[in-house]
C-alpha positions in Angstrom: 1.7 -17.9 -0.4 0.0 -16.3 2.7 2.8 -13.9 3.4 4.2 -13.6 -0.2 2.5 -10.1 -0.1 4.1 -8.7 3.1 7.2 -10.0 2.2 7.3 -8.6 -1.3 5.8 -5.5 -0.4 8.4 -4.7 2.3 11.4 -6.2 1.2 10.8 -4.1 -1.6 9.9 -0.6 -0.3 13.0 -1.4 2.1 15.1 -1.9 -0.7 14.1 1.2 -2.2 14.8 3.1 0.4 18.3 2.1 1.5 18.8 3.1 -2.1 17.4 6.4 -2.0 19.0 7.4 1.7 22.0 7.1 -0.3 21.4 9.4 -3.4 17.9 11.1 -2.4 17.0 11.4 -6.1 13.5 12.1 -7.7 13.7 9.3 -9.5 15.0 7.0 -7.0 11.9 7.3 -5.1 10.9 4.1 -2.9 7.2 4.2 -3.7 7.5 5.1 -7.3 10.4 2.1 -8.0 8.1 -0.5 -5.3 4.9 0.2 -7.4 6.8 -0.7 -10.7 9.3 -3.6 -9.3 6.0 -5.4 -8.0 3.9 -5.1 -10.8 6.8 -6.7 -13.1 7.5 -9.1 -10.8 3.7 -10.0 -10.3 3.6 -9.7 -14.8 6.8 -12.1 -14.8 5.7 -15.1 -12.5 2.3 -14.5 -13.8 0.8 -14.1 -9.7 -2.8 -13.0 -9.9 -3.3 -10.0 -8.3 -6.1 -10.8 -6.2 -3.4 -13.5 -4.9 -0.9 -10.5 -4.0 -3.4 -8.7 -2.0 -5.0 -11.4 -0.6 -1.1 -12.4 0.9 -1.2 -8.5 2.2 -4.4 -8.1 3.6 -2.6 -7.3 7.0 -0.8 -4.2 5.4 -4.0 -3.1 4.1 -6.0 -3.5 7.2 -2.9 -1.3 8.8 -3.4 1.2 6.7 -6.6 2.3 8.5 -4.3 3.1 11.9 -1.7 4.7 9.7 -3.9 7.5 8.5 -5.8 8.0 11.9 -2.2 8.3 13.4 -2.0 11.9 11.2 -3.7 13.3 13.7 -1.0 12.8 16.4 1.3 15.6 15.3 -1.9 17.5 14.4 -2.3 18.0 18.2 1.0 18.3 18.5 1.0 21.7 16.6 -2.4 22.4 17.0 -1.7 25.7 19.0 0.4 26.7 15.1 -2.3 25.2 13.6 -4.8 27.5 15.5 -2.7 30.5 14.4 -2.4 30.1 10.7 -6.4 29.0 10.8 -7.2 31.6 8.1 -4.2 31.3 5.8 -4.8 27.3 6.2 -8.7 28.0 5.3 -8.0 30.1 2.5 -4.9 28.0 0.9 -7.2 24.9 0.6 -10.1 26.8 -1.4 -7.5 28.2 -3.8 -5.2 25.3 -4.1 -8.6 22.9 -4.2 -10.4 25.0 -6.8 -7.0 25.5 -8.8 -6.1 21.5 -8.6 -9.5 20.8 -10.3 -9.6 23.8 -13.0 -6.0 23.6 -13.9 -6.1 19.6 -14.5 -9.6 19.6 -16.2 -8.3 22.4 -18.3 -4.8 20.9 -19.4 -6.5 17.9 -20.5 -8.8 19.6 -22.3 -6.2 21.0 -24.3 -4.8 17.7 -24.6 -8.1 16.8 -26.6 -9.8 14.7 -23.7 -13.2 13.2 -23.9 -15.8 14.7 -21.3 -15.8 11.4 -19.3 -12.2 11.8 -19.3 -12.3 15.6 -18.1 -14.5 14.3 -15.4 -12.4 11.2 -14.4 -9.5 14.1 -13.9 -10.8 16.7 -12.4 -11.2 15.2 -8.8 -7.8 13.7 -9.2 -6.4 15.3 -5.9 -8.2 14.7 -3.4 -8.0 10.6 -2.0 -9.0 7.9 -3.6 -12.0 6.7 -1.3 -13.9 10.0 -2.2 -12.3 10.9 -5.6 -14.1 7.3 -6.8 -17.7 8.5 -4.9 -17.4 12.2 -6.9 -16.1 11.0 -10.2 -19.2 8.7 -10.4 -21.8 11.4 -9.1 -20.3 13.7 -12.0 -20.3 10.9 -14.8 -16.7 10.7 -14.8 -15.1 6.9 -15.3 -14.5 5.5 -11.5 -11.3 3.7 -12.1 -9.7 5.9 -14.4 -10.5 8.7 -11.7 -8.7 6.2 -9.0 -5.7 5.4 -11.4 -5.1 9.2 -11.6 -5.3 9.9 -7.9 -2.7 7.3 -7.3 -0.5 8.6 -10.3 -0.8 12.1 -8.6 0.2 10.7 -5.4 3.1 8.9 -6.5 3.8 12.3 -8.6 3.8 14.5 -5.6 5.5 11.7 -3.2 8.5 11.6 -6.0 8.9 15.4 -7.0 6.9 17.5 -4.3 9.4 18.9 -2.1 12.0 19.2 -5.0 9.5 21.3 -6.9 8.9 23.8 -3.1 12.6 23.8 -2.5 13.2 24.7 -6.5 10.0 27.5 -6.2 12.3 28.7 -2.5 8.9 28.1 -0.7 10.3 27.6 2.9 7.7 28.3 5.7 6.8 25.2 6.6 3.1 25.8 6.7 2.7 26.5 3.3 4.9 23.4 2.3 3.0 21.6 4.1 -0.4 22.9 2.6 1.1 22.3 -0.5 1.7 18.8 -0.5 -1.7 18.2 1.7 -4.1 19.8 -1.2 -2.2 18.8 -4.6 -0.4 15.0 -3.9 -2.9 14.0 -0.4 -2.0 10.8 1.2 1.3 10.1 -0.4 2.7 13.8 -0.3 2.0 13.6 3.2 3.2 10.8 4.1 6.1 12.4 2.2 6.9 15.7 3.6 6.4 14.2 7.3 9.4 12.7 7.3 10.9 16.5 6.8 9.0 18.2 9.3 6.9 17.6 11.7 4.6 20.3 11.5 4.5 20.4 7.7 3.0 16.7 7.8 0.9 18.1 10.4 -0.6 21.1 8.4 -0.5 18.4 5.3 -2.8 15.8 6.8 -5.0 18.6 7.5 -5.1 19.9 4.2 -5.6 16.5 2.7 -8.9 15.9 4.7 -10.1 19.5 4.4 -9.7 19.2 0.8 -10.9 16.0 0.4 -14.4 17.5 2.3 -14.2 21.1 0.1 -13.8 19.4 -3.3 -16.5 16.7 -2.6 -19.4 19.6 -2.0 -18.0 22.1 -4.7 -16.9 20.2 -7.6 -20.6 18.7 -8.1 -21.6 22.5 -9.0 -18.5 23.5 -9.9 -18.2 20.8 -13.1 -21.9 22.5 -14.4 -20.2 25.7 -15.3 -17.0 24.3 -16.7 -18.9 22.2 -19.1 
């Protein structure tokens, strides 16, 4: 059982993604079709899931390094980077500020509670500091993590589909796309089609993360 968690988790994502490098369909997505395989499997042979993670404590510990490695292509590009510094800027207060009014909004439409309108509202940004704001601004902490993970997963799946639908094709706005709306996962998505777009992504994703943790606080007083 102490490696049932590596194996499962990796066998699985590989599986998934032998699949998809055949047919690269949206709904063939490796992390979408791992999260759900697992969690049947785990439902079916009735494995606790503090057992599973337990077993893949490794792949969480490596997840530390994998994040901190972002910032390799960020030097990479940095001189880019350096050059698009105000469109960069800008793009993360719009995109931040319209990621939290247009998903506070649409569930308010939908009829949602207030605790639930808080829970959503920080639901781009990761999942670390989405829990620490949602509970500062009374929202439900893992309902608020639930939908930063769904939003990942979202982006990861449909992200570059939706950019390449919308013809958005400089690669700094794709990647500031993905960064601010899907964080982590988008980026981990759209670095595997360019470099500088994950670059400009991981940026955006920590920037973001920074800009919706100070505003939404004060922000979340007037939209109530």
């Amino acid at each position: 059982m102490n490696s049932l968690g590596i194996f499962i988790t990796i066998g699985t994502f590989y599986l998934f993604s032998k699949i998809y490098e055949k047919r690269k369909a949206f709904y063939l997505n490796p992390v979408l079709l791992s999260i759900i395989t697992i969690a049947l499997f785990l439902h079916i042979t009735e494995i606790k899931y503090e057992t599973y993670m337990e077993s893949a404590q490794i792949l969480s510990f490596l997840l530390g390094p994998a994040v901190v490695s972002l910032a390799i292509p960020l030097y990479k590009q940095r001189e880019i980077i350096k050059a698009y510094s105000k469109q960069i800027f800008f793009g993360i207060i719009f995109g931040g500020v319209l990621a939290i009014l247009s998903a506070f909004y649409v569930a308010k439409m939908l009829g949602g509670t207030s605790e639930v309108l808080l829970s959503i509202a920080p639901k781009s940004i990761t999942t670390a500091i989405a829990i620490g704001v949602s509970e500062k601004i009374g929202g439900i902490p893992p309902l608020t993590a639930v939908l930063v993970i769904l939003t990942g997963i979202l982006g990861n799946a449909v992200g570059i589909e939706i950019l390449n639908i919308s013809k958005v094709k400089d690669k700094v706005a794709r990647g500031l796309a993905m960064g601010v709306t899907s964080h982590g996962l988008g980026t981990a998505r759209i670095i595997l089609d360019d470099e500088l777009s994950g670059a400009v992504s991981g940026l955006a994703m920590a920037l973001n993360g920074i800009f919706t943790s100070l505003i939404l606080p004060y922000l979340i007083k007037f939209l109530k």
